[in-house]
C-alpha positions as CSV (number, residue, x, y, z in Angstrom):
1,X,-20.2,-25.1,-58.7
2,X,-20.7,-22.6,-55.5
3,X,-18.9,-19.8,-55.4
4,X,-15.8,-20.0,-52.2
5,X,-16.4,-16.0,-51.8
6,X,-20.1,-16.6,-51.0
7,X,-20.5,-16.8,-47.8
8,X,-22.6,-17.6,-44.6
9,X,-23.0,-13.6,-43.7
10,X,-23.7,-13.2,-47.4
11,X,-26.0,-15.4,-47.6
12,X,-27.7,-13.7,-44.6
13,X,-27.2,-10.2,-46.6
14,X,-29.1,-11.4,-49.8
15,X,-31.9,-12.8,-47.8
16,X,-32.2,-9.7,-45.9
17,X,-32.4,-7.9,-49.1
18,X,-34.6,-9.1,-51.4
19,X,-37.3,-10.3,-48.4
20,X,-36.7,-6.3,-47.5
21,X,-37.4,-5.3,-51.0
22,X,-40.1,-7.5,-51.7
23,X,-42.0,-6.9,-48.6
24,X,-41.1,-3.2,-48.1
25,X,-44.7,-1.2,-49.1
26,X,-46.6,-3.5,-47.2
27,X,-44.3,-3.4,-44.3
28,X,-44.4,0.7,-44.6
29,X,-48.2,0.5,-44.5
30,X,-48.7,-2.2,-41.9
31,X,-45.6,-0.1,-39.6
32,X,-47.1,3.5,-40.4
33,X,-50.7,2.7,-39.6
34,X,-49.4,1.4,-36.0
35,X,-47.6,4.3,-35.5
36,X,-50.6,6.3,-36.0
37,X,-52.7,3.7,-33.8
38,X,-50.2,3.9,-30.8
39,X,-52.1,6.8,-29.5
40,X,-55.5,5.8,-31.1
41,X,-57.8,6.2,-28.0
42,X,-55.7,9.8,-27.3
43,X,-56.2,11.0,-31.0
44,X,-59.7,9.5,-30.7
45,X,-60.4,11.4,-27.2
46,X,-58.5,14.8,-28.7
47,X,-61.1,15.1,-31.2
48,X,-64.2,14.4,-28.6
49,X,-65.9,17.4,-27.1
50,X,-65.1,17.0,-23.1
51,X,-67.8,16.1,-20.8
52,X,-66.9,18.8,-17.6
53,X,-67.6,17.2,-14.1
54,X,-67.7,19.1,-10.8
55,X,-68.2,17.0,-7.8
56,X,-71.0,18.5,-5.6
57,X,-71.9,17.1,-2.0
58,X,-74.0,14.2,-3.6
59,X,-73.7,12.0,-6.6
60,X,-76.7,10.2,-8.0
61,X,-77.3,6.2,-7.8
62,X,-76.6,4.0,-10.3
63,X,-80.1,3.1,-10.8
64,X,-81.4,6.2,-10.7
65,X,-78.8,7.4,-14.1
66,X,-79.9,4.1,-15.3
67,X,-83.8,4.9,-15.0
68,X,-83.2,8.4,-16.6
69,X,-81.3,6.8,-19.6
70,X,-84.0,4.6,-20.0
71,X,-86.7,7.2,-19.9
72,X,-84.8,9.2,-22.4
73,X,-85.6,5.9,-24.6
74,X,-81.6,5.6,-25.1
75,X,-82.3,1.6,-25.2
76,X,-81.1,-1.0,-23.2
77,X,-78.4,-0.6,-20.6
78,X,-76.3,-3.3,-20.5
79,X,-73.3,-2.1,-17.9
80,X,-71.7,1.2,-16.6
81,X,-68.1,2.4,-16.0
82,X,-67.4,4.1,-12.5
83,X,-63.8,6.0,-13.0
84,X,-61.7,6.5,-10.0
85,X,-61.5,10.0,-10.7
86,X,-64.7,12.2,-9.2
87,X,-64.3,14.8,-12.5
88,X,-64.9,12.2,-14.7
89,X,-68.4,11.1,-16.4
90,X,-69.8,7.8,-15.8
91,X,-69.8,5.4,-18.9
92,X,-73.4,4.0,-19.5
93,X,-73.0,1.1,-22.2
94,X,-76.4,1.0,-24.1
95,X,-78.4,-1.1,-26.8
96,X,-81.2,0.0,-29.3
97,X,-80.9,-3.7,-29.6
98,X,-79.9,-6.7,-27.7
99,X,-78.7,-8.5,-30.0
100,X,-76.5,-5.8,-31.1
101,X,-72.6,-6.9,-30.4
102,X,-70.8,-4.1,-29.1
103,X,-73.6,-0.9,-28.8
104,X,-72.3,2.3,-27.9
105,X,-71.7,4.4,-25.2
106,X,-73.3,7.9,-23.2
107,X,-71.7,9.7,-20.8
108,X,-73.3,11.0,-17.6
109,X,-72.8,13.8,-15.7
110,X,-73.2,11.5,-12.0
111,X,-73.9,15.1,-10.1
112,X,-76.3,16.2,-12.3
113,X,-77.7,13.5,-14.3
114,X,-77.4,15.1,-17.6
115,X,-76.5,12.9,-20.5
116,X,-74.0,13.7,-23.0
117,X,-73.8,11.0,-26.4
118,X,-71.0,10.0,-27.8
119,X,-70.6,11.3,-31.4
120,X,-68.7,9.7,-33.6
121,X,-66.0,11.9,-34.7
122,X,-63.8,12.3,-38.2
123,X,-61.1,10.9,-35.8
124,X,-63.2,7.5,-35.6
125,X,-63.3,7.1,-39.5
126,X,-59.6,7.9,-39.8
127,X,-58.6,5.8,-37.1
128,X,-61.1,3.0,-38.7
129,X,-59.2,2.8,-41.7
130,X,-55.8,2.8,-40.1
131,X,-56.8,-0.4,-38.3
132,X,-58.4,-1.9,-41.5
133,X,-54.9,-0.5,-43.2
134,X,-53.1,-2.2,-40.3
135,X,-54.9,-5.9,-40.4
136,X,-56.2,-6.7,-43.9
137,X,-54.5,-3.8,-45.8
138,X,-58.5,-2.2,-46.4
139,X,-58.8,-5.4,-48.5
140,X,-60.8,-7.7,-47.5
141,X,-60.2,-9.9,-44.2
142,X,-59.5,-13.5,-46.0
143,X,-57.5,-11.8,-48.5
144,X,-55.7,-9.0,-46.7
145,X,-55.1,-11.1,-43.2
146,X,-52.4,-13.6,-44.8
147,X,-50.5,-11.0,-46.3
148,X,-50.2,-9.0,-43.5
149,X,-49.5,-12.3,-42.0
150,X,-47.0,-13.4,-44.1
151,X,-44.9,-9.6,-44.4
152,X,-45.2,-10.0,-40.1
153,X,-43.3,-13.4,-40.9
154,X,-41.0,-11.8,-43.3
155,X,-40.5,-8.5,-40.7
156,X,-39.4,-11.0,-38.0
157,X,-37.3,-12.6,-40.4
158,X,-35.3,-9.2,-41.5
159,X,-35.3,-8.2,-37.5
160,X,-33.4,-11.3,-37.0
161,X,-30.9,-11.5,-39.7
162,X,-30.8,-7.2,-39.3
163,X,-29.3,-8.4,-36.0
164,X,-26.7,-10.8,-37.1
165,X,-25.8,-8.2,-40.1
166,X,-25.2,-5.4,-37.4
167,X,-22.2,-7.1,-35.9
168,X,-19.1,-6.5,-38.0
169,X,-17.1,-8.8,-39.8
170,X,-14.1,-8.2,-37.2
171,X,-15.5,-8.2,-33.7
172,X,-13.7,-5.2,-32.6
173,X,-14.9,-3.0,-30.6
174,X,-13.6,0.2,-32.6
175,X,-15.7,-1.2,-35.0
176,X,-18.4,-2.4,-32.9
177,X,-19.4,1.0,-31.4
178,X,-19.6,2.6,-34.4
179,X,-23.5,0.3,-35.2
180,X,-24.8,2.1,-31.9
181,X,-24.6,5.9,-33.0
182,X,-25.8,8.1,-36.3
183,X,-22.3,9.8,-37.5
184,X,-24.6,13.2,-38.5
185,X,-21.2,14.6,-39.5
186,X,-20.7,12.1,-42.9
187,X,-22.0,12.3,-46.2
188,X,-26.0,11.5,-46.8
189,X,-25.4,8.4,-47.8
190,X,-23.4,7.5,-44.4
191,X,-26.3,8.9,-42.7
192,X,-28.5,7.1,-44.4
193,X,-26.8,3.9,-43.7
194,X,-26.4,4.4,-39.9
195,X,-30.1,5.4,-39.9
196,X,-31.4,1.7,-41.3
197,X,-28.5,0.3,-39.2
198,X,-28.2,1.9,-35.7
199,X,-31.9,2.6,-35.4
200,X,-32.7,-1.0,-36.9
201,X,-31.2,-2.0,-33.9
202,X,-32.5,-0.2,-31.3
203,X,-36.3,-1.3,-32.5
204,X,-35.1,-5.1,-33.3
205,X,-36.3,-5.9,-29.6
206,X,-39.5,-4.2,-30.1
207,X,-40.7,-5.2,-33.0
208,X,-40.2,-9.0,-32.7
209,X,-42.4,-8.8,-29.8
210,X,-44.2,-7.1,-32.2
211,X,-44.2,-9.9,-34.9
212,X,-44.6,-12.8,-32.7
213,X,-47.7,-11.1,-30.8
214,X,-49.4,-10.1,-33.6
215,X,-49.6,-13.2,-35.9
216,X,-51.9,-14.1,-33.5
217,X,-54.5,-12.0,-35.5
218,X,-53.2,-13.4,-38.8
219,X,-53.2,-17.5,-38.7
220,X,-55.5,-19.3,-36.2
221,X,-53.3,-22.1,-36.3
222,X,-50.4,-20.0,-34.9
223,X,-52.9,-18.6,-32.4
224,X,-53.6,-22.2,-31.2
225,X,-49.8,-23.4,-31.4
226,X,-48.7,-20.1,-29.1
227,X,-51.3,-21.2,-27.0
228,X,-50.5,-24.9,-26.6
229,X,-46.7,-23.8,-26.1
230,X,-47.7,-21.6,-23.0
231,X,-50.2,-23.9,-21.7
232,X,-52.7,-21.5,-21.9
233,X,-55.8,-20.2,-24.4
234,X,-54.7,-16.9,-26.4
235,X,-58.0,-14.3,-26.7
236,X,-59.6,-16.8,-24.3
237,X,-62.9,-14.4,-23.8
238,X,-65.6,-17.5,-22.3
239,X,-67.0,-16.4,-19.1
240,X,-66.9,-19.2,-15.9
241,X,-70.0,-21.3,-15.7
242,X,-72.2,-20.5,-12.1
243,X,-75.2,-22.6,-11.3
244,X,-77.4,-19.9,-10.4
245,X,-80.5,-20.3,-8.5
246,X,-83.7,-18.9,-8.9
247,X,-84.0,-15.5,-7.1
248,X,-88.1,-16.2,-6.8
249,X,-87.6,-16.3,-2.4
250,X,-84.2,-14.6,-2.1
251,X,-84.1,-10.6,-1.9
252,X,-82.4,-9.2,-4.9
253,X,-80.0,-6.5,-4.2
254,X,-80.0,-2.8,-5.9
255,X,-77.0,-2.7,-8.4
256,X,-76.1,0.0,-6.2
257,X,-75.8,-2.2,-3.1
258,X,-74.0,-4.6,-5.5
259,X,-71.6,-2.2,-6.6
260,X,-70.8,-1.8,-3.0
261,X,-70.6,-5.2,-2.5
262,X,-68.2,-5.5,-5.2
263,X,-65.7,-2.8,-3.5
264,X,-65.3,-4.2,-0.3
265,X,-63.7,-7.4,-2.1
266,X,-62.0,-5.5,-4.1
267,X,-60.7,-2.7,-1.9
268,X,-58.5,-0.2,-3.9
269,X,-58.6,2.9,-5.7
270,X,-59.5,2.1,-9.1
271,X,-62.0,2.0,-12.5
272,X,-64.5,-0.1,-12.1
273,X,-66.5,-1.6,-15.0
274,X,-70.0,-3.5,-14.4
275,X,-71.6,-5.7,-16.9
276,X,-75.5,-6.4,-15.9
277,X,-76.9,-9.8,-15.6
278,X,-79.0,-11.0,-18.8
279,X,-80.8,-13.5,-19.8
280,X,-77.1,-15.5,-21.0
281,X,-75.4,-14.8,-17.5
282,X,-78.1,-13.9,-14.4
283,X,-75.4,-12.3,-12.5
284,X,-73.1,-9.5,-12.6
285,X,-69.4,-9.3,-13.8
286,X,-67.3,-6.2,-11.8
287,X,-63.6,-5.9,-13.5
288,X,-62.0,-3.5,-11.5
289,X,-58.4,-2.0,-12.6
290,X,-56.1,-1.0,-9.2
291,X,-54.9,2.9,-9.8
292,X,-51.8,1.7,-8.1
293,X,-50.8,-1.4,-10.0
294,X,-47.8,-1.2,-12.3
295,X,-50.3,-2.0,-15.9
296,X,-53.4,0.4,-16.2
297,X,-54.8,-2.6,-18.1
298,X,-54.9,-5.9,-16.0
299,X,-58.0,-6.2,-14.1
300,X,-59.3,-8.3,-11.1
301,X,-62.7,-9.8,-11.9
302,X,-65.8,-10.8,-9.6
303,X,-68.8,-12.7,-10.4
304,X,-71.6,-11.7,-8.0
305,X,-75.8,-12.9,-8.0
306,X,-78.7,-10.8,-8.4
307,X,-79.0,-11.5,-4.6
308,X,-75.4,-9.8,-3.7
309,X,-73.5,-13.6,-3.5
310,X,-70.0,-13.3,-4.5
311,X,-70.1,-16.5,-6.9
312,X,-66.1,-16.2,-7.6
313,X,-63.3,-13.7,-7.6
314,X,-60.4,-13.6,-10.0
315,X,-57.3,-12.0,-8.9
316,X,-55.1,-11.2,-11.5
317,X,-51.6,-11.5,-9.3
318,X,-53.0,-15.1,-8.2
319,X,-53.3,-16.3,-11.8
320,X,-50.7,-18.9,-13.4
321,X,-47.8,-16.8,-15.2
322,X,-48.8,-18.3,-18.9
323,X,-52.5,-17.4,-18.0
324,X,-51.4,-13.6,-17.4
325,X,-49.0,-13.7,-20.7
326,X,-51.8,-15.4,-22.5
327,X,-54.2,-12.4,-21.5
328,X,-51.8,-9.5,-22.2
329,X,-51.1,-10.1,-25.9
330,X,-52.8,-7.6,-27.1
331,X,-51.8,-4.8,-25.0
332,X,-48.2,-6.5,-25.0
333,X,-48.6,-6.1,-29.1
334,X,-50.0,-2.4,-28.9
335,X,-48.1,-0.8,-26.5
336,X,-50.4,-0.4,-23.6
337,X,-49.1,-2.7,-21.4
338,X,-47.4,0.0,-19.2
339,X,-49.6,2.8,-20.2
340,X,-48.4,6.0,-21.5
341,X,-44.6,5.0,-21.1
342,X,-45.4,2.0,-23.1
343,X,-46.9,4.1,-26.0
344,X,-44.3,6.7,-26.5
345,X,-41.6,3.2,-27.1
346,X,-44.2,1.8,-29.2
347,X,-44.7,4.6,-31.4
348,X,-40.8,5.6,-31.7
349,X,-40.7,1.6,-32.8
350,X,-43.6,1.3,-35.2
351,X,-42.1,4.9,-36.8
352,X,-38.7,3.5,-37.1
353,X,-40.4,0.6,-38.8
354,X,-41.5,2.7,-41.2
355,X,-38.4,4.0,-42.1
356,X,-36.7,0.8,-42.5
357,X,-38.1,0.4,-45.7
358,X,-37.1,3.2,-47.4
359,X,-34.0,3.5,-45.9
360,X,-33.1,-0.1,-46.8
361,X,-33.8,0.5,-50.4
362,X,-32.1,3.3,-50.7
363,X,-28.9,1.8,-49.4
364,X,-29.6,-1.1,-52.6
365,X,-30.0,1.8,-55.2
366,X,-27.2,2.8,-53.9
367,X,-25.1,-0.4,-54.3
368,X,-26.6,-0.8,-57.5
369,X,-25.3,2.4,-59.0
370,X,-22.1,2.1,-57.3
371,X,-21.9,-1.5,-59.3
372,X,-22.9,0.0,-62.7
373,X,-20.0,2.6,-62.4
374,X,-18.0,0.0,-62.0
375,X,-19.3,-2.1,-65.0
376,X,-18.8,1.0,-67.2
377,X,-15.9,1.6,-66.0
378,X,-14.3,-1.8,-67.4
379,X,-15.7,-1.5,-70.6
């Protein structure tokens, strides 16, 4: 027969705790590691010896850094990143192979020509294994993804019923007020108790988005269904299809020429990233990021021939809403959708994640004692 003192609210309590307690070191891992990767390209960069640039009257061509990288049998060069900013490097990206995936990358001094590799750092291992920490757990990826999976279904879960527990029984707002602020002045165990409860709510926002964004990296099928909901592919990385011709009696252009090509389109301040033609795509991609947009991150794209054709320009303003939502997951999940701002919310988030946990559990130990006083007491 159920019990007429158990309730709806306590119903909500005892699912809040033992999901909490059952998921809580995973959730401490999966929320610490992203606190630490938050700043992972700052940490990263921290640790990287700093490639000094001082402008001089005249910079070198593109295709005369790319010659030189060559000739220092670097490999293949398969694209370059032009920053806005005329004291920093130029960012070759090279292959010993092409069929390599990703390569690596050399800096070069555009003034003087003078190369400076990229070394990998004791930063890049750490950081490594916080993202291997932060996906699969460092197990591996068909074992480690669904349990990070599931704890990210489980963390939504306690952010939503951590929500509904925050209001009070009486809906007062002498009692209400007290959930928004830490009363430093109480006993530890007050303190601790405001901690998992005040800050719990301040982060609820965040880390849904959190959850929701990134189960796209745990299921596939949850990928698709977000996907299908918006109307539009998540991760969707296939390049348009151009019908090319052959360049055999049309005058190719330097990728100099089609660099400048590329900026009277896209006329703005900004970073500008090339990607070469090859033998999969015979033309070149420019993605071009505007200094003065409000994300560091969204780019416009344009698809240009060998012969200096503009084959198709993207501009990321002009695209459907669900198309820009479906290409800002990630950066909407790591925090660098608004750049640094972005970050520091992210990181304050992920870290009160972590305490959540331990907080939580403490508050049940506490309970538990309180209720074995109690039991003795009766004896």
């Amino acid at each position: 027969m159920m019990n007429k003192n158990y309730s709806v609210r306590k119903l909500i309590n005892d699912i809040h705790l033992w999901l909490g307690l059952g998921s809580g070191i995973i959730l401490f891992l999966v929320c610490l590691s992203g606190t630490i990767l938050a700043f992972e390209e700052e940490i990263k960069t921290f640790f990287t010896d700093e490639v000094i640039v001082e402008p001089t009257s005249q910079k070198n061509t593109v295709a005369s850094l790319e010659q030189t990288l060559k000739e220092s049998n670097n490999g293949f060069v398969t694209g370059v990143t032009i920053p806005s900013d005329s004291k920093e490097p130029y960012v070759f990206s090279v292959k010993k192979d092409l069929k390599e995936r990703r390569g690596s990358q050399v800096l070069v001094n555009p003034y003087t020509g003078s190369i400076h590799k990229i070394e990998k750092t004791g930063a890049d291992g750490f950081m490594q294994i916080m993202f291997r920490l932060h996906r699969w757990l460092l197990l591996d990826t068909n074992v480690g993804r669904p349990i990070v999976g599931i704890a990210t279904i489980i963390f939504l879960l306690l952010a939503i019923s951590g929500i509904v527990l925050w209001f009070p029984k009486k809906m007062k707002w002498k009692t209400l007020k007290q959930g928004f602020k830490i009363k430093t002045n109480a006993n530890w165990k007050r303190i601790n108790h405001d901690l998992h409860n005040t800050l719990g709510f301040y982060a609820c926002a965040f880390l849904v988005i959190m959850c929701i964004t990134g189960l796209c990296w745990s299921f596939e099928g949850y990928k698709k269904g977000l996907g299908n909901l918006i109307g539009a592919e998540i991760f969707n990385r296939s390049a348009p299809t151009f019908e090319v011709g052959t360049t055999l009696n049309k005058e190719t252009v330097s990728i100099d020429e089609a660099i400048s090509i590329a900026n009277k389109t896209l006329n703005y301040n900004g970073k500008l990233t090339v990607s070469f033609p090859n033998e999969n795509s015979n033309y070149y991609l420019f993605r071009k990021t505007n200094d003065a947009n409000w994300s560091p991150i969204t780019t416009d794209n344009l698809y240009m021939d060998t012969s200096g054709k503009i084959l198709s320009t993207e501009w990321f303003q002009e695209k459907p809403l669900n198309v820009q939502f479906a290409s800002l997951i990630k950066p909407i999940h790591t925090g660098e959708i608004f750049g640094t701002l972005s970050k520091i919310i992210y990181f304050i988030t992920c870290l009160i994640g972590t305490s959540l946990p331990i907080t939580g559990t403490i508050i049940w130990w506490n309970k538990l004692k309180k209720k074995r006083k109690k039991a003795l007491a009766l004896k």
